[in-house]
C-alpha positions as CSV (number, residue, x, y, z in Angstrom):
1,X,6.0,-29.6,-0.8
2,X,2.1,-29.7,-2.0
3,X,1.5,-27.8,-5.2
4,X,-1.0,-27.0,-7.1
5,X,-1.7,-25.8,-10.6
6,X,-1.6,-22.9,-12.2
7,X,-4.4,-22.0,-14.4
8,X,-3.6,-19.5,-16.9
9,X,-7.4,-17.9,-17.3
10,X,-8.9,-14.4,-17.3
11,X,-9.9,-13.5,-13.9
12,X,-12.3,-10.5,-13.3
13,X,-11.5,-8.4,-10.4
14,X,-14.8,-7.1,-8.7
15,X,-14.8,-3.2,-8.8
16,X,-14.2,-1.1,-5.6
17,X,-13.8,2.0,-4.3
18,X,-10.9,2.7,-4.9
19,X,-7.8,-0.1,-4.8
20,X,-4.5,-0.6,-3.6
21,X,-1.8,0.5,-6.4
22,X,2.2,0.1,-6.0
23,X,4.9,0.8,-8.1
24,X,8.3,-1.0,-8.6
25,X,11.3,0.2,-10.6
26,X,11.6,-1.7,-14.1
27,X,14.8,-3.2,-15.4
28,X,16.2,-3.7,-11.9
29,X,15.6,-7.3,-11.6
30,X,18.9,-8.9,-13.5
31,X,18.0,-12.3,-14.7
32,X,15.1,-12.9,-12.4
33,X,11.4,-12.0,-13.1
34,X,11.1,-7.9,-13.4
35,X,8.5,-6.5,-10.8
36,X,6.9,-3.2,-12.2
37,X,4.3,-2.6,-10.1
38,X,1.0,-4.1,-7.8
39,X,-2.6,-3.9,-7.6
40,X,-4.6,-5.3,-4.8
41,X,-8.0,-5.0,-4.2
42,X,-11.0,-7.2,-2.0
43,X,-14.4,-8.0,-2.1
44,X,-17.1,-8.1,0.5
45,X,-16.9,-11.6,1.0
46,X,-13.3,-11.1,2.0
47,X,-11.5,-12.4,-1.2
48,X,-8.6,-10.3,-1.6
49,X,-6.9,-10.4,-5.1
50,X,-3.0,-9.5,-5.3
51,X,-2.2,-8.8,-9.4
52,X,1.5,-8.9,-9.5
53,X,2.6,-7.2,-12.8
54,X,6.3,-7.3,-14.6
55,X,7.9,-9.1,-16.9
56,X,9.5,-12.5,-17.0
57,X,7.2,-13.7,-13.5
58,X,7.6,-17.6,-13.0
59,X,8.8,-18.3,-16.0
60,X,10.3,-21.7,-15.0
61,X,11.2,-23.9,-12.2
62,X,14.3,-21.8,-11.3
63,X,12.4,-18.8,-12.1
64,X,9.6,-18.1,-9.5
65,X,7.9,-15.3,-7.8
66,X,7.0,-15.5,-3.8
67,X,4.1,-13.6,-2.3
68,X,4.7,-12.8,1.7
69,X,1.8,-12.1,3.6
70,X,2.2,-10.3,7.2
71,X,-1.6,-10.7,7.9
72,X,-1.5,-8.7,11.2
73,X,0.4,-6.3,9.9
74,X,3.2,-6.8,12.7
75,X,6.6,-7.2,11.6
76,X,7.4,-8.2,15.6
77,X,5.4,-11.5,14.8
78,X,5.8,-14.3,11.8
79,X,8.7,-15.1,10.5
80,X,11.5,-12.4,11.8
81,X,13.7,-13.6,8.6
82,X,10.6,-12.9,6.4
83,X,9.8,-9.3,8.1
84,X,6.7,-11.0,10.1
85,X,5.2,-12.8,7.1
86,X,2.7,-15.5,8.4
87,X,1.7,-16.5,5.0
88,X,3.3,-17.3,1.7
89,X,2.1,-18.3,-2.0
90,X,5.2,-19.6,-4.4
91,X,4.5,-19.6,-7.5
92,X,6.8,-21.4,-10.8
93,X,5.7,-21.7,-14.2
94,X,3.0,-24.5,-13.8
95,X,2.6,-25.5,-9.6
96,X,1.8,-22.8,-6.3
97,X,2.4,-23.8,-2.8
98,X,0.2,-21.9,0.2
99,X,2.2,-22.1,3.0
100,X,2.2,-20.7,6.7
101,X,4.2,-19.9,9.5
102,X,3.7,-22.4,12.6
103,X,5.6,-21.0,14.6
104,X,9.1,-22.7,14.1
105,X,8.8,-23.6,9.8
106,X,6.5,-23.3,7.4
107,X,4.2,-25.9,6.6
108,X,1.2,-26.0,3.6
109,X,-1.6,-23.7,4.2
110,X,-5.3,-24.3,3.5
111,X,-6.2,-23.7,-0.5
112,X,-9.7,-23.9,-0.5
113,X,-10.3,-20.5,-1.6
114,X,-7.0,-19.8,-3.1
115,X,-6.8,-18.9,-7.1
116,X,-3.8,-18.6,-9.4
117,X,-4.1,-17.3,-12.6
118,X,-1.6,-15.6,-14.9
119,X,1.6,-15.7,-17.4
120,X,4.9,-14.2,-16.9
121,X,3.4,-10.8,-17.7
122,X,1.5,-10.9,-14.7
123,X,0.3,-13.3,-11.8
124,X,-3.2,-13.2,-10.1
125,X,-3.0,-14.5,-6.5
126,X,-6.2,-14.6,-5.1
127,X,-6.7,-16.0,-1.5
128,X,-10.1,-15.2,1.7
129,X,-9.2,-13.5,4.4
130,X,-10.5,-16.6,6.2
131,X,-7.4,-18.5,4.8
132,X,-5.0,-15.2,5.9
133,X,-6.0,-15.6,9.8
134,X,-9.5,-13.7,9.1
135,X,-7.2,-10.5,8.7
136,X,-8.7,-7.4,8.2
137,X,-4.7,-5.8,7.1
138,X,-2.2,-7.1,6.2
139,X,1.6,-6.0,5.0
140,X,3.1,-7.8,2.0
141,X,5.8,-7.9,-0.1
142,X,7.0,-9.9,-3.5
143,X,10.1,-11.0,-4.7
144,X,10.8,-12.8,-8.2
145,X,14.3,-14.8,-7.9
146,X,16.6,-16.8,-10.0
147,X,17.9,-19.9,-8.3
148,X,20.2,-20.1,-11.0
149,X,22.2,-16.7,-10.7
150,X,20.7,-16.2,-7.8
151,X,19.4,-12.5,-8.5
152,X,16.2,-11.5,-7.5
153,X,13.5,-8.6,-7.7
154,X,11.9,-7.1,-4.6
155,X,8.7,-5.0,-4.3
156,X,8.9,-2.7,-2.4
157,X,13.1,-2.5,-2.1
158,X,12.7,-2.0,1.6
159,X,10.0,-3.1,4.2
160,X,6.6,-4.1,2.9
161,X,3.5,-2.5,1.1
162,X,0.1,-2.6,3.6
163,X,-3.8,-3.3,2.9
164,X,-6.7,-2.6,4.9
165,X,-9.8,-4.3,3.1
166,X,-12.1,-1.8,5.5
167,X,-10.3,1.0,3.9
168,X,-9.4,-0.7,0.6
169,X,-6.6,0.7,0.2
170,X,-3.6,1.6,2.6
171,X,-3.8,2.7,5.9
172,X,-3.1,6.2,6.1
173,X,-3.1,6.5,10.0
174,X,-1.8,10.7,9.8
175,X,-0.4,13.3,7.5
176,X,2.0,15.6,9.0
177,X,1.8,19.1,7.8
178,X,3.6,22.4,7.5
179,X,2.2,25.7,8.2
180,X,3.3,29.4,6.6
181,X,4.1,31.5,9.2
182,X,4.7,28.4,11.5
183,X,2.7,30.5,14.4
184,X,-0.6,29.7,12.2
185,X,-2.7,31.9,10.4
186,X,-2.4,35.5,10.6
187,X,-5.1,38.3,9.6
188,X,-4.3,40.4,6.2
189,X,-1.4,37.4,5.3
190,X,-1.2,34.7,3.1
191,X,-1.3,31.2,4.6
192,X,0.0,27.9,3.5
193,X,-0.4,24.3,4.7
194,X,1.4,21.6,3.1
195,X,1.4,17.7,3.9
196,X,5.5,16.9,4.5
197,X,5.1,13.4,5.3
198,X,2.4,10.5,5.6
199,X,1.9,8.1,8.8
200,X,1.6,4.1,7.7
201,X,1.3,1.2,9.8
202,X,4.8,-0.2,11.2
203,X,6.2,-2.2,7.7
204,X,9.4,-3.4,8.5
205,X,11.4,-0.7,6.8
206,X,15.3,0.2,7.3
207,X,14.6,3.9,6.0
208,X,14.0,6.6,8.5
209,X,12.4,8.9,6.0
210,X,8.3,9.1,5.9
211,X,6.6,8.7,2.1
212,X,5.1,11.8,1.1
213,X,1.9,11.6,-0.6
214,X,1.8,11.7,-4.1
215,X,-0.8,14.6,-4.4
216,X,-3.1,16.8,-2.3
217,X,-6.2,18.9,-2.2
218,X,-7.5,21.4,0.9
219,X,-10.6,22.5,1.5
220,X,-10.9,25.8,4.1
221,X,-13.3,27.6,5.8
222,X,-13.6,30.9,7.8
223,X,-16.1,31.4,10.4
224,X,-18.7,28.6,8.5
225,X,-17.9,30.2,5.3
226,X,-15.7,28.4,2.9
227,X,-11.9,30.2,1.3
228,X,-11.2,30.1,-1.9
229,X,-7.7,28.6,-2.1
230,X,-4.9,28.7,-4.3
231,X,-1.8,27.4,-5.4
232,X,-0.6,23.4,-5.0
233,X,-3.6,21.8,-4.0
234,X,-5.6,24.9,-3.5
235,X,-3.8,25.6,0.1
236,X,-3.0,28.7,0.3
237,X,-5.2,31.4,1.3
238,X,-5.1,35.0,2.0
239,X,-6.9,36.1,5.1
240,X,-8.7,39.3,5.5
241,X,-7.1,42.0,7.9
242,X,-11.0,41.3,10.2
243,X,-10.3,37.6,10.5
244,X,-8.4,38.0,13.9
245,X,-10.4,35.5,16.5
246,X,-11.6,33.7,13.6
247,X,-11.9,30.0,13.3
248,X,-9.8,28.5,10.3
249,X,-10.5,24.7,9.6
250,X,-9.0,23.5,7.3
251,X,-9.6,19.5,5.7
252,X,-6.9,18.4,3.9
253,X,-6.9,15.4,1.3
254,X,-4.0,13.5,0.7
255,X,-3.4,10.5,-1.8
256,X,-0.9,7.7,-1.9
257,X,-0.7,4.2,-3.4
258,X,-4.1,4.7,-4.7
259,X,-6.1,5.4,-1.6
260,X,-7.1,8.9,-0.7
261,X,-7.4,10.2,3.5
262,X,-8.6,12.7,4.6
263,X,-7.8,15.0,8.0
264,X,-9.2,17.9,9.4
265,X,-6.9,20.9,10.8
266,X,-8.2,23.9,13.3
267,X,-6.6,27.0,13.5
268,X,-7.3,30.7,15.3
269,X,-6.9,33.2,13.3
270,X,-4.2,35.7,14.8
């Protein structure tokens, strides 16, 4: 195995947008590294920085934290015991590896552009997207694991976080919503729409149930002019008994994992 060392610096991440941000349980981890959450961001030149935060990360030779990349963001290709992962970064207390998948084992990756930085309070893997396959998203997922008890930390617990450095952020591909009455707006009544699940690229998952997003805002508008809303979100509205043939459009905003969509909604006014 071809390592590397790890440099334990300060590492500025260039500002964006917005950013990727995920969330792990704490104190779930047993005597392995603790995961407690993610950040990942990317610059225009295609660096993309994973900041892996916890507690107890690499702390030793036994004690080591692995960074799966699935840079198509196809779980059907890569490794199928790794959920697709093409790429991988190990990291102990003082040596990385960058590996990839060749098709049959996993072999050491180009490093030109690769950067790890950190303490067992929190790794920086840095890596181009030129050295991940030119990806333009990926899926990924971490685990910290103790050869020694052989107990280990997984974020997320099931399938795999995603990253689209166009969007930077995740992928929200469609929000599934909820109208009040389910027949769509009616004149004189109050109507509500609420977001009752989120659409991600395919991640590998067991779980049949969607993520909801963590907030929401709605935006409406009657005829060209816009509707006050009110309640969660500002999505509710009560129509006036002359909006019957009316146009209702309605743009709802949705976040999750950091990144904000948005999705537009048309509705006749019964």
């Amino acid at each position: 195995m071809a390592a590397a060392a790890v440099t334990v610096a300060l590492v500025l991440v260039p500002a964006a947008s917005s950013m990727g941000e995920y969330a792990d349980a704490a104190g779930d981890s047993g005597t392995a590294g603790d995961i407690t959450g993610l950040n990942v961001t990317s610059d225009p030149s295609g660096q993309v920085f994973f900041r892996i935060n916890g507690n107890g990360l690499s702390s030793s030779e036994t004690n080591v934290t692995w960074l799966m990349v699935d840079a198509d963001a196809n779980p059907s290709t890569g490794d199928p015991d790794l959920m697709g992962a093409e790429y991988q970064f190990y990291v102990d207390n003082d040596t990385y590896w960058p590996a990839r998948w060749d098709g049959a084992d996993w072999v050491t990756n180009s490093s030109a552009t690769v950067r790890v930085t950190g303490g067992s309070r929190g790794l920086m893997i840095s890596v181009n997207r030129s050295e991940l396959g030119n990806t333009s998203e990926l899926n990924f997922w971490v685990e910290a694991y103790d050869s020694t008890n052989k107990r280990w930390d997984d974020a997320p617990d099931d399938g795999m976080f995603n990253y689209s450095l166009d969007l930077q952020g995740v992928h929200i591909l469609a929000a599934l919503v909820q109208t009040t009455p389910v027949a769509g707006p009616k004149a004189g009544k109050a109507f509500t729409l609420v977001p009752t699940s989120l659409k991600l690229p395919p991640d590998g998952s067991t779980s049949l149930v969607s993520p909801k997003p963590e907030s929401y805002t709605c935006k409406a508008t009657l005829k060209g002019r816009v509707v006050a809303g009110k309640g969660t979100g500002g999505c509710t509205w009560r129509l006036p008994k002359n909006a019957r043939g009316k146009a209702l459009k309605v743009v709802l905003t949705v976040t999750y994992q950091g990144t904000t969509a948005s999705f537009p909604y048309a509705f006749t006014v019964r």
